[in-house]
C-alpha positions as CSV (number, residue, x, y, z in Angstrom):
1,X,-19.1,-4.4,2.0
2,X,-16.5,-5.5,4.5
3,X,-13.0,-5.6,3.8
4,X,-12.0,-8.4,5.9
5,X,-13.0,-11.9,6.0
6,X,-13.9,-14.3,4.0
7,X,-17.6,-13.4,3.5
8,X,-15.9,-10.0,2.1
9,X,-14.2,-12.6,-0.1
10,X,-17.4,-14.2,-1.1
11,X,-19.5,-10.6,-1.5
12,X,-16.5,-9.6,-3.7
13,X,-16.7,-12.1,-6.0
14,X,-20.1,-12.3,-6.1
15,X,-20.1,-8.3,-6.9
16,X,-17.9,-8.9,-9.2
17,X,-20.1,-12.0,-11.4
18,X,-23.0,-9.7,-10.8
19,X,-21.3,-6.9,-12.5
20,X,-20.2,-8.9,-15.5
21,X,-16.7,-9.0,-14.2
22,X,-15.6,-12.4,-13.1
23,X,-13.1,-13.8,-15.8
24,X,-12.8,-10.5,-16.9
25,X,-11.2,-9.5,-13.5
26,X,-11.6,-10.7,-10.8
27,X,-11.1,-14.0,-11.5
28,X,-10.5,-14.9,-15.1
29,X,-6.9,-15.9,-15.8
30,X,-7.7,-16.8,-12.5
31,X,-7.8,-14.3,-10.0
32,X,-7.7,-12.5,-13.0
33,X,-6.5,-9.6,-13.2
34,X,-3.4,-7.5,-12.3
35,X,-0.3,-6.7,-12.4
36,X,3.2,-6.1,-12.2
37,X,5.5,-7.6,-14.8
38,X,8.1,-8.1,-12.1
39,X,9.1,-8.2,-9.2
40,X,11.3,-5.3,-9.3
41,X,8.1,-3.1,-10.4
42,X,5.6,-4.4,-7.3
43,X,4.8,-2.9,-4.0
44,X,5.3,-5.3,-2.0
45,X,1.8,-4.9,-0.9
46,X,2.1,-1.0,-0.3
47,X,-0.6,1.0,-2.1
48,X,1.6,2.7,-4.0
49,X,4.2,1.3,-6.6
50,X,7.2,2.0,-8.1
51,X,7.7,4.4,-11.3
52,X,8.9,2.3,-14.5
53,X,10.6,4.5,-16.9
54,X,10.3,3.7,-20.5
55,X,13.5,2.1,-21.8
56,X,16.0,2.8,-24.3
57,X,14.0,0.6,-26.8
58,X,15.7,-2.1,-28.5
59,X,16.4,-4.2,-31.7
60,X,13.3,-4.2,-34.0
61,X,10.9,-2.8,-32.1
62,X,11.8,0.2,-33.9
63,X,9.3,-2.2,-36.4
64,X,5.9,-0.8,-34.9
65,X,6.6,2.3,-36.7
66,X,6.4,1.1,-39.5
67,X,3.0,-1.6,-39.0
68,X,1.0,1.4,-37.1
69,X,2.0,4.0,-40.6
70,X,3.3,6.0,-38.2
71,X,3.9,9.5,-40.1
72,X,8.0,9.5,-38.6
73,X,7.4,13.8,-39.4
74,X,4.4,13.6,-37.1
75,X,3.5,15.1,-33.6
76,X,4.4,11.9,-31.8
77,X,5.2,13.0,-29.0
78,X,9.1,12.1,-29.3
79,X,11.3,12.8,-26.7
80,X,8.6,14.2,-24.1
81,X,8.1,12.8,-20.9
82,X,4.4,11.2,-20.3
83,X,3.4,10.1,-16.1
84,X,0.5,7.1,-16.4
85,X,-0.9,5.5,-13.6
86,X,-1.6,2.1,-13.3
87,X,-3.8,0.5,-10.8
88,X,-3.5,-3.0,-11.0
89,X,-3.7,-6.1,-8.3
90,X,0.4,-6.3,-7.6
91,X,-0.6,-8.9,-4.6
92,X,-3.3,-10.9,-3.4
93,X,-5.1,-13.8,-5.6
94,X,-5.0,-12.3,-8.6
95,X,-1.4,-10.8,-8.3
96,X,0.1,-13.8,-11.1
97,X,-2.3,-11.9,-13.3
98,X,-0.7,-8.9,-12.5
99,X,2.3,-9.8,-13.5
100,X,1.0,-10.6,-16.9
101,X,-0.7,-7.1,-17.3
102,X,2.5,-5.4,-16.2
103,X,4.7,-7.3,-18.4
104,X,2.3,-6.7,-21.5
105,X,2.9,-2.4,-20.6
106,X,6.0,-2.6,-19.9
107,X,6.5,-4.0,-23.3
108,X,4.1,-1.2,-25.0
109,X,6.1,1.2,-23.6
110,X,9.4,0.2,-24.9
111,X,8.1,-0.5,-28.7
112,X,6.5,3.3,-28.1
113,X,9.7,5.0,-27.1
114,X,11.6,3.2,-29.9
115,X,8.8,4.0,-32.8
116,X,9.4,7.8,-32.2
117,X,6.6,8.1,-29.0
118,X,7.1,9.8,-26.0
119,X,9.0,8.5,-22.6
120,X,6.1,6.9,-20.9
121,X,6.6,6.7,-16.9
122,X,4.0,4.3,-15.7
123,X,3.6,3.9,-11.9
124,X,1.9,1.4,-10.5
125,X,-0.6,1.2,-7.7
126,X,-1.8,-2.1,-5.8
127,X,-5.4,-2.6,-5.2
128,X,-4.1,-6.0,-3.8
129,X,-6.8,-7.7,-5.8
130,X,-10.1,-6.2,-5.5
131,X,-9.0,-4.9,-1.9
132,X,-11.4,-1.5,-1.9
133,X,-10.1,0.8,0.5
134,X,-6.5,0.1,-1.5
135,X,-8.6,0.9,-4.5
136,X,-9.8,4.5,-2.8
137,X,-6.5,5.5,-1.5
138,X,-4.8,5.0,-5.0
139,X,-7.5,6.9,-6.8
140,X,-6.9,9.7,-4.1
141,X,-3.2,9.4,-4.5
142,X,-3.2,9.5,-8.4
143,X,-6.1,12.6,-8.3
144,X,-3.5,14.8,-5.4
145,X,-0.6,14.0,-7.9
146,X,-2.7,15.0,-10.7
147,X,-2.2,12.1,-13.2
148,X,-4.4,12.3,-16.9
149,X,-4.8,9.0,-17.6
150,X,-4.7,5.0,-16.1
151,X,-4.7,1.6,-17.1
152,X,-7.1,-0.3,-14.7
153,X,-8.2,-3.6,-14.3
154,X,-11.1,-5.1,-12.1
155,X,-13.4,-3.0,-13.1
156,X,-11.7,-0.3,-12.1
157,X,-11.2,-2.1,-8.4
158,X,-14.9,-3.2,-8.6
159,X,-15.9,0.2,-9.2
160,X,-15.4,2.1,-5.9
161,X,-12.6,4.2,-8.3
162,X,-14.9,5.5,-10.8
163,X,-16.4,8.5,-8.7
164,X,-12.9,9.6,-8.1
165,X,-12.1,8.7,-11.7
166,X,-14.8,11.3,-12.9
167,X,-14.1,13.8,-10.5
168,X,-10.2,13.7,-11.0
169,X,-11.0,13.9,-14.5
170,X,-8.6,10.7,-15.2
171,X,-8.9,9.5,-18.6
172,X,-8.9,5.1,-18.2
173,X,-8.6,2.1,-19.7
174,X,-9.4,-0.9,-18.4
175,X,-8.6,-4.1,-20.2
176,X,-8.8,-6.9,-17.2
177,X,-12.6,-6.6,-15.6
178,X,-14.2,-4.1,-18.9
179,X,-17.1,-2.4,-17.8
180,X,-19.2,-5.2,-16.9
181,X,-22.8,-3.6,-16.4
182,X,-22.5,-1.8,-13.4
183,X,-20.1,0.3,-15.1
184,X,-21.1,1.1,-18.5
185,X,-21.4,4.6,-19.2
186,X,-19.5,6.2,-16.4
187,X,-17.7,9.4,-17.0
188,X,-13.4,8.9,-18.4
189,X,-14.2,5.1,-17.2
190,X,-13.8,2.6,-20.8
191,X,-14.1,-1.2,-21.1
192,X,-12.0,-3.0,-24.1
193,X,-12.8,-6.0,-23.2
194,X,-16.3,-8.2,-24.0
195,X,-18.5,-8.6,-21.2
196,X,-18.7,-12.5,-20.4
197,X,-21.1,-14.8,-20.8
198,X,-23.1,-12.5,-22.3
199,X,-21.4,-11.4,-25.3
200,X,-20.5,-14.8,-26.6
201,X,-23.6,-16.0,-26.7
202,X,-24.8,-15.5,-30.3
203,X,-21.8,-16.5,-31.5
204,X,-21.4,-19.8,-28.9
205,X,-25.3,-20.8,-30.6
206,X,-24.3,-19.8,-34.3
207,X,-21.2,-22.9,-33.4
208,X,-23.7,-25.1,-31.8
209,X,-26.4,-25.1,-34.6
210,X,-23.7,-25.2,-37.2
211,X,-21.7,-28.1,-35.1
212,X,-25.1,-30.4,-33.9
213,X,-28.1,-29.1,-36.3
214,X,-30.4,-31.5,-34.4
215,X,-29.6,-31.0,-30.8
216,X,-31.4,-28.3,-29.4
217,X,-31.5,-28.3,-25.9
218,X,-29.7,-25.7,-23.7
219,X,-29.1,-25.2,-20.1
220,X,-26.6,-23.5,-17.6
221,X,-24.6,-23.8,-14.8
222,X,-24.1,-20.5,-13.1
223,X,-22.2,-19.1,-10.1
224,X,-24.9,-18.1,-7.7
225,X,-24.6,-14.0,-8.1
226,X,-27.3,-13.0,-6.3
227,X,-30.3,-10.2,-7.1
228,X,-30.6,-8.7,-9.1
229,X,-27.8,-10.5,-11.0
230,X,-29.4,-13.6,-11.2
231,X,-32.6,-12.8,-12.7
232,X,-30.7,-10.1,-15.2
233,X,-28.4,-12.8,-16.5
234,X,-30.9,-15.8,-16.7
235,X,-33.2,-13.0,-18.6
236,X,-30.7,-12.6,-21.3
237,X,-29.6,-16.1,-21.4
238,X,-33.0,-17.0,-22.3
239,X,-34.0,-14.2,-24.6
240,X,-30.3,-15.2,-26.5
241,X,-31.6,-19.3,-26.4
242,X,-35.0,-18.2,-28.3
243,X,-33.3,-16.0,-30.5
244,X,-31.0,-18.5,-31.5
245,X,-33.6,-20.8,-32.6
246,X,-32.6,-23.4,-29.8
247,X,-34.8,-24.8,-26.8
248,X,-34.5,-24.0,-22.9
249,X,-34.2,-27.2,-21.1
250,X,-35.3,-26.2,-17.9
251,X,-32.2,-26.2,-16.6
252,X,-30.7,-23.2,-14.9
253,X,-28.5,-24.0,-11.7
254,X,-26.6,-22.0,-9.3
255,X,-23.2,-23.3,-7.6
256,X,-21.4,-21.4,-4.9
257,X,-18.9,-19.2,-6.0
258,X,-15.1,-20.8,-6.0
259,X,-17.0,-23.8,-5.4
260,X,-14.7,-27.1,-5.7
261,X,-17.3,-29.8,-5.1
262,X,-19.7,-30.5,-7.9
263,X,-21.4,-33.5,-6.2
264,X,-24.6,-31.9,-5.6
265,X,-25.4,-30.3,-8.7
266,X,-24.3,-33.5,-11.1
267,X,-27.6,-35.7,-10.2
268,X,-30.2,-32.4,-11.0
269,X,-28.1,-32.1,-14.7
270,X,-28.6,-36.0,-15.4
271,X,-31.8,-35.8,-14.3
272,X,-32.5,-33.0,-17.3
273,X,-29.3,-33.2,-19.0
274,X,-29.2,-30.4,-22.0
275,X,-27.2,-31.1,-25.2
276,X,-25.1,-28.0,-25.0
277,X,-24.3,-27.2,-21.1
278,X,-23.3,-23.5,-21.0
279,X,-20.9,-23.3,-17.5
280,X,-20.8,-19.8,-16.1
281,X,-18.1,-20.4,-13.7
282,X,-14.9,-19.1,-13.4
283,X,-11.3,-19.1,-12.0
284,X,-10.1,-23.4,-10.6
285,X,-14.3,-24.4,-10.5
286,X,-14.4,-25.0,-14.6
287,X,-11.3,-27.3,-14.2
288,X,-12.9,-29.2,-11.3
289,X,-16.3,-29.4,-13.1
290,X,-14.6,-31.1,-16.1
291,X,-12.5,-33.4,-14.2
292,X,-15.8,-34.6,-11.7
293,X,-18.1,-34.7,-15.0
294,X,-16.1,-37.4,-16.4
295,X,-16.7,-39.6,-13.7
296,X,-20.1,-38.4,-13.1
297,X,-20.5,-39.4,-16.8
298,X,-22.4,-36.2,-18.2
299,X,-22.2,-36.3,-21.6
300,X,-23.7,-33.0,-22.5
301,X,-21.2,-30.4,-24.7
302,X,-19.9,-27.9,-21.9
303,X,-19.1,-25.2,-23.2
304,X,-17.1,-22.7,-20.7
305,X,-16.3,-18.7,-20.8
306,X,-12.5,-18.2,-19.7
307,X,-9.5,-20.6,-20.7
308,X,-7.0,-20.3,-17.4
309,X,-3.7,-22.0,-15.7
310,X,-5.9,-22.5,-12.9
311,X,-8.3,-23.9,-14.8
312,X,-6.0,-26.6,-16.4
313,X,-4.2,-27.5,-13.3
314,X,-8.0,-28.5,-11.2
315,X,-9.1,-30.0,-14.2
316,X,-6.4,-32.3,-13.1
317,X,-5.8,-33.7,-16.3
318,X,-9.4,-33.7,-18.2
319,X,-8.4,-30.6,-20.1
320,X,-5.7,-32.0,-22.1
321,X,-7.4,-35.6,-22.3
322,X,-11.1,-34.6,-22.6
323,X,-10.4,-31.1,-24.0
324,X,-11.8,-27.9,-22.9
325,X,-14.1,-25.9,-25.1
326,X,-14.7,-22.2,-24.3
327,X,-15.8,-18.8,-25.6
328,X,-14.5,-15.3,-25.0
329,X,-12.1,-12.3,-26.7
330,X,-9.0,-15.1,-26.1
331,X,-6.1,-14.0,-27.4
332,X,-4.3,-16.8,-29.9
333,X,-0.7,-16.5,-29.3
334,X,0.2,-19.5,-31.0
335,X,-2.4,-18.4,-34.3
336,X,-1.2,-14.1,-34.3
337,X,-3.1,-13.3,-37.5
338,X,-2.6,-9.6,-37.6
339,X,1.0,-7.8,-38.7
340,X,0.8,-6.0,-35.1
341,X,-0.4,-9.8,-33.4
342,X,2.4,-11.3,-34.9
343,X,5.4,-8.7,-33.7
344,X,3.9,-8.0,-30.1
345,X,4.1,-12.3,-29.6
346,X,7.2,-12.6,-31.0
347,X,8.3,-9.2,-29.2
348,X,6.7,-10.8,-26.1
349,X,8.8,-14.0,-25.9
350,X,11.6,-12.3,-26.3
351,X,11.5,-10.5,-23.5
352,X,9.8,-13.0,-21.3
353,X,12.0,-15.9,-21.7
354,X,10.2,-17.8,-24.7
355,X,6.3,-17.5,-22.6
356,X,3.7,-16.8,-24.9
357,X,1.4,-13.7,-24.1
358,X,-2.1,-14.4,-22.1
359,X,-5.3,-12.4,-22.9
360,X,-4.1,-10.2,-20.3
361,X,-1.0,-9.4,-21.7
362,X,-2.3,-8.8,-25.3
363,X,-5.1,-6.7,-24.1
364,X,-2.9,-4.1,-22.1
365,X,-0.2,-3.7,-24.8
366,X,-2.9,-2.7,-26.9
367,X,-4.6,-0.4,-23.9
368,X,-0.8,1.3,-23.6
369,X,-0.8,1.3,-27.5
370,X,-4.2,2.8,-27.6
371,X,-3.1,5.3,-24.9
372,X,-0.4,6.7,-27.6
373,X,-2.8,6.7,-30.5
374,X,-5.0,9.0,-28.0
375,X,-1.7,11.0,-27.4
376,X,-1.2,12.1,-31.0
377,X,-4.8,12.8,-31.4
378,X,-4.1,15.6,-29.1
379,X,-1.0,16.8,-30.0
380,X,-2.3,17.4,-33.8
381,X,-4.7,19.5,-32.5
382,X,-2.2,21.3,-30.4
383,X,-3.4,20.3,-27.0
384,X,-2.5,19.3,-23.6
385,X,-1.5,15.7,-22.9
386,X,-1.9,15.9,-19.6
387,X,-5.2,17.0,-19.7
388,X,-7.5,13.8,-19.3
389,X,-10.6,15.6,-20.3
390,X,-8.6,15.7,-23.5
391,X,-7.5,12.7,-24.1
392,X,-11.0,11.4,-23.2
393,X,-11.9,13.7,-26.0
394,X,-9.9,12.5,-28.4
395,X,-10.8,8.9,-28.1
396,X,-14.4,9.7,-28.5
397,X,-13.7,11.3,-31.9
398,X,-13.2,7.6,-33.3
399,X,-14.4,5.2,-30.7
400,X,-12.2,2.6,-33.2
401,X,-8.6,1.9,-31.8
402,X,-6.3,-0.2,-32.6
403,X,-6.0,-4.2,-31.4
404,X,-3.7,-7.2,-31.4
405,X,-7.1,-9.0,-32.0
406,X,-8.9,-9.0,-35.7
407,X,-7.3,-7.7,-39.0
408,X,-5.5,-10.2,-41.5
409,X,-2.3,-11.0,-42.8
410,X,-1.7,-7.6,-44.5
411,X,-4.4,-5.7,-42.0
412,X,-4.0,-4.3,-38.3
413,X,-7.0,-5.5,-36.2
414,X,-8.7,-3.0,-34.3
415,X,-12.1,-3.1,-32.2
416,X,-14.8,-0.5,-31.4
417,X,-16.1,1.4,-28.5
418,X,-19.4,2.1,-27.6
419,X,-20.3,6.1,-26.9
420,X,-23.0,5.8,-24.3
421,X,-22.0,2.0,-23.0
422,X,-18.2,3.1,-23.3
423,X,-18.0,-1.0,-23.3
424,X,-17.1,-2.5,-26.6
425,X,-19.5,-2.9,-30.2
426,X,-17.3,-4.3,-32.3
427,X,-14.5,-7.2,-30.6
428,X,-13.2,-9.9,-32.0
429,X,-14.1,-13.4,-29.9
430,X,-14.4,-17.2,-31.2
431,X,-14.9,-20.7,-29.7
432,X,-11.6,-22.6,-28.9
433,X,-10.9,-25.7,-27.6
434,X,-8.1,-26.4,-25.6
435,X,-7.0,-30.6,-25.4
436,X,-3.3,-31.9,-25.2
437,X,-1.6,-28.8,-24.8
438,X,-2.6,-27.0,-27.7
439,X,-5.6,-24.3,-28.3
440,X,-7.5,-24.7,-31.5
441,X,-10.0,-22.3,-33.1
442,X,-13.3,-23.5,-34.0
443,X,-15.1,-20.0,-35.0
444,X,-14.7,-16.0,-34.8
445,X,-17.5,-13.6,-34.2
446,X,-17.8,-10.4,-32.9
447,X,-20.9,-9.1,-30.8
448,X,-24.3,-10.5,-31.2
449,X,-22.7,-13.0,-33.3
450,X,-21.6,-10.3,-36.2
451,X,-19.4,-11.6,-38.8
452,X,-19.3,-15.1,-37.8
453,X,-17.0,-17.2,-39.8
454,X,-15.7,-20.6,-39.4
455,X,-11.7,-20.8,-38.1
C-alpha cells in the first residue's frame, strides 16, 4: 500500500471497511478517529507530540472516588508518576476527531490525579490519520523509549503498529477503530469498541420485527470493500437476516467509498426496494444518501451505523427534517444513565465550554479510566507498572472494566472483553434516531442482540 495519492486514500479506506474499521476509525465521527484535545497538545503534523502532564485536579472531580468505591487506603498509585503513549490522528481528515479523543484523556487524567491515582504523563504521537509510515515510526519511537502501555485509535493505525505492539510488549487500548477483524486476537492489542455493522445486527432486526411485524424484506447498501471483505460481510449479513426470521430481498449493492453521488444506485433500489434498507456507509456519504433519497422518493426504512457532524451537515438538512435512524455503541450525552455517565458529561462540558461529549470522547475517558483500574490491579499484587506484560496480565484476570456506557441510576456500567477475540462480548448499543436536533433512543442491546429492551 502506497502512502501518497489518492488511490492510497481509497486503499486506506477500503482496508479499513474491510477490516471492520470504518466508523470505528477511520471514518466514523467522520474521519473518525484521533486526537488531540487542543491545540496546545498537537504536533503540528510531526510524528511525535507533546507530553501533557496530569493537572492539579479540580472542584468535584475529587467525586470519582467516591462513584468507582475507590478504597482512599488503597494501592492507587497516588503521587507516582505514570508515562502513556498515545497514538492518535493529531492532523489529516480525521484530526477534529482527534481532538475529541484527546479532550476525553485529558479529562480522565485529571479526575485520576484528583481521586487519589497516579500523575499520568500522556504523550501524544500523530499518525496524521491512518498515515502508515507515521504509524511505524511512532510505534518505534514509543518501543526505543520504552513506554508500557497506549491508547490507540484506527485500529491501531490500520494495523501496521501491532507487530511492534507485540514485540515492544506495549499493553493498548484502542477505543476509535476496535479490533475490527483483521485484528482480533493479536498479542497487548484490545478493542472496546463493537465492530460495525456487524454487531448491531441482531439487535437492529429485534427493533425492526418489534417496530413493523409484517414487513419482512431486507437489503443493503454497502461501501464497495473489496475481497475478501465483500463476500465475508454479505456472508454474515445474510446468515443474521435468516436468523432473525426476516427475508433477503435480493438486494445487496456496493457504492464507492466517500462516494457523494447516489444517482446510480437509486433506480436498482426502486426497482427491488426492501422494507428495511440497511446503509453500510460511513463518514459525509450517509448524509448525502438521505438528502438524494428524499427526492429520489425511496421510501424504505434506512437504517445507518454511525451518527456524525459530517453526516448532518451533507444530509443538508434531511437529518433534522426527515430524521436519521442508526445503530452502534453511541454514547447518549444528553440521556447519561449511569452515576459515572452522568459526572464525566457534566465534567465534560465544563471543561469544554458547555460541548457535550461524542462517542469518542466517552470511549477514551473510559480507556484512560480503564488504564488505572489495570494500574491498581498491579500494584496490589506488588508489581511493576511499567511493565506492559503486566498490565496486559492484569486486565486479562477480569476481562470486565469499567464503562460510561450500561449500568443504571444507582449502578456503574461496565462492558466485557473477549479472551481469544480481545474485541468486545458484552457492550452496550441501541437504535437512535436523530431528527430536529435532538437524539432519541428507540432500543438497547448488547451483542447478538442480548438483553434487548425497549428505551
Amino acid at each position: 500500500m502506497s502512502d501518497k495519492g489518492e488511490g492510497t486514500n481509497r486503499s486506506r479506506r477500503e482496508f479499513l471497511r474491510r477490516a471492520g474499521l470504518l466508523g470505528a476509525a477511520g471514518v466514523i465521527a467522520p474521519g473518525l478517529l484521533a486526537a488531540c484535545g487542543s491545540s496546545k497538545k498537537s504536533s503540528s503534523g510531526s510524528t511525535s507530540g507533546t507530553t501533557a502532564a496530569a493537572g492539579s485536579g479540580g472542584a468535584a472531580t475529587g467525586d470519582l472516588a467516591s462513584i468507582l468505591k475507590i478504597d482512599p487506603n488503597g494501592k492507587n498509585g497516588k503521587g507516582v508518576d505514570w508515562n502513556l503513549a498515545s497514538v492518535l490522528a493529531l492532523t489529516g481528515s480525521g484530526s477534529y476527531y482527534g481532538k475529541t479523543m484527546t479532550s476525553g484523556i485529558a479529562l480522565a487524567v485529571k479526575h485520576i490525579n484528583a481521586a487519589g491515582g497516579p500523575n499520568i504523563n500522556v504523550k501524544y504521537w500523530d499518525h496524521k490519520s491512518g498515515d502508515a509510515a507515521a504509524g511505524k515510526q511512532a510505534m518505534n519511537e514509543i518501543g526505543a523509549a520504552k513506554y508500557p502501555a497506549k491508547l490507540a485509535s484506527y485500529g491501531d493505525d490500520i494495523y501496521v503498529m501491532l507487530d511492534d505492539t507485540a514485540k515492544y510488549k506495549v499493553f493498548t487500548l484502542d477505543g476509535g477503530g476496535g479490533t475490527g477483524t483483521a485484528g482480533q486476537g493479536k498479542p497487548y492489542f484490545w478493542g472496546t469498541r463493537a465492530i460495525t455493522p456487524n454487531d448491531t445486527l441482531p439487535g437492529v432486526f429485534q427493533w425492526w420485527k418489534s417496530q413493523s411485524p409484517d414487513k419482512k424484506k431486507v437489503g443493503v447498501v454497502v461501501w464497495d470493500a473489496g475481497e475478501p471483505g465483500n463476500s465475508t460481510f454479505k456472508t454474515d449479513f445474510l446468515a443474521k437476516v435468516q436468523a432473525a426470521g426476516l427475508e433477503f430481498n435480493g438486494l445487496f449493492e456496493f457504492v464507492p467509498i466517500g462516494n457523494q453521488d447516489f444517482s446510480s444506485v437509486f433506480p436498482k433500489i426502486k426497482a427491488n426496494e426492501p422494507d428495511l434498507l440497511c446503509l453500510g456507509v460511513y463518514g459525509q456519504d450517509p448524509g448525502s444518501f438521505l438528502n438524494q433519497s428524499v427526492t429520489a422518493g425511496l421510501k424504505a426504512q434506512t437504517m445507518g451505523f454511525e451518527f456524525t457532524p459530517d453526516g448532518v451537515n451533507a444530509s443538508k438538512g434531511s437529518y433534522d427534517k426527515v430524521g436519521w435512524t442508526f445503530s452502534y455503541d453511541y454514547f447518549d450525552a444528553g440521556n447519561p444513565v449511569s452515576p459515572l455517565a452522568k459526572f464525566f458529561v457534566e465534567e465534560y462540558k465544563k471543561d469544554n465550554g458547555g460541548t457535550p461529549p461524542d462517542f469518542y470522547a466517552a470511549n477514551f475517558y473510559e480507556n484512560t479510566l480503564v488504564m488505572w483500574e489495570v494500574i491498581r490491579r498491579v500494584l496490589a499484587k506488588g508489581g511493576d507498572i511499567n511493565d506492559g506484560t503486566q498490565l496486559d496480565q492484569a486486565l486479562q484476570e477480569n476481562l470486565t472494566v469499567v464503562s460510561v456506557y450500561a449500568g443504571d441510576a444507582s449502578t456503574v456500567g461496565t462492558y466485557t472483553l473477549d479472551p481469544k477475540t480481545h474485541s468486545v462480548s458484552k457492550r452496550e448499543m441501541g437504535v437512535f434516531q436523530y431528527k430536529g436536533g435532538k437524539v432519541t433512543p428507540f432500543s438497547f442491546f448488547g451483542i447478538g442482540g442480548e438483553g434487548y429492551r425497549k428505551a
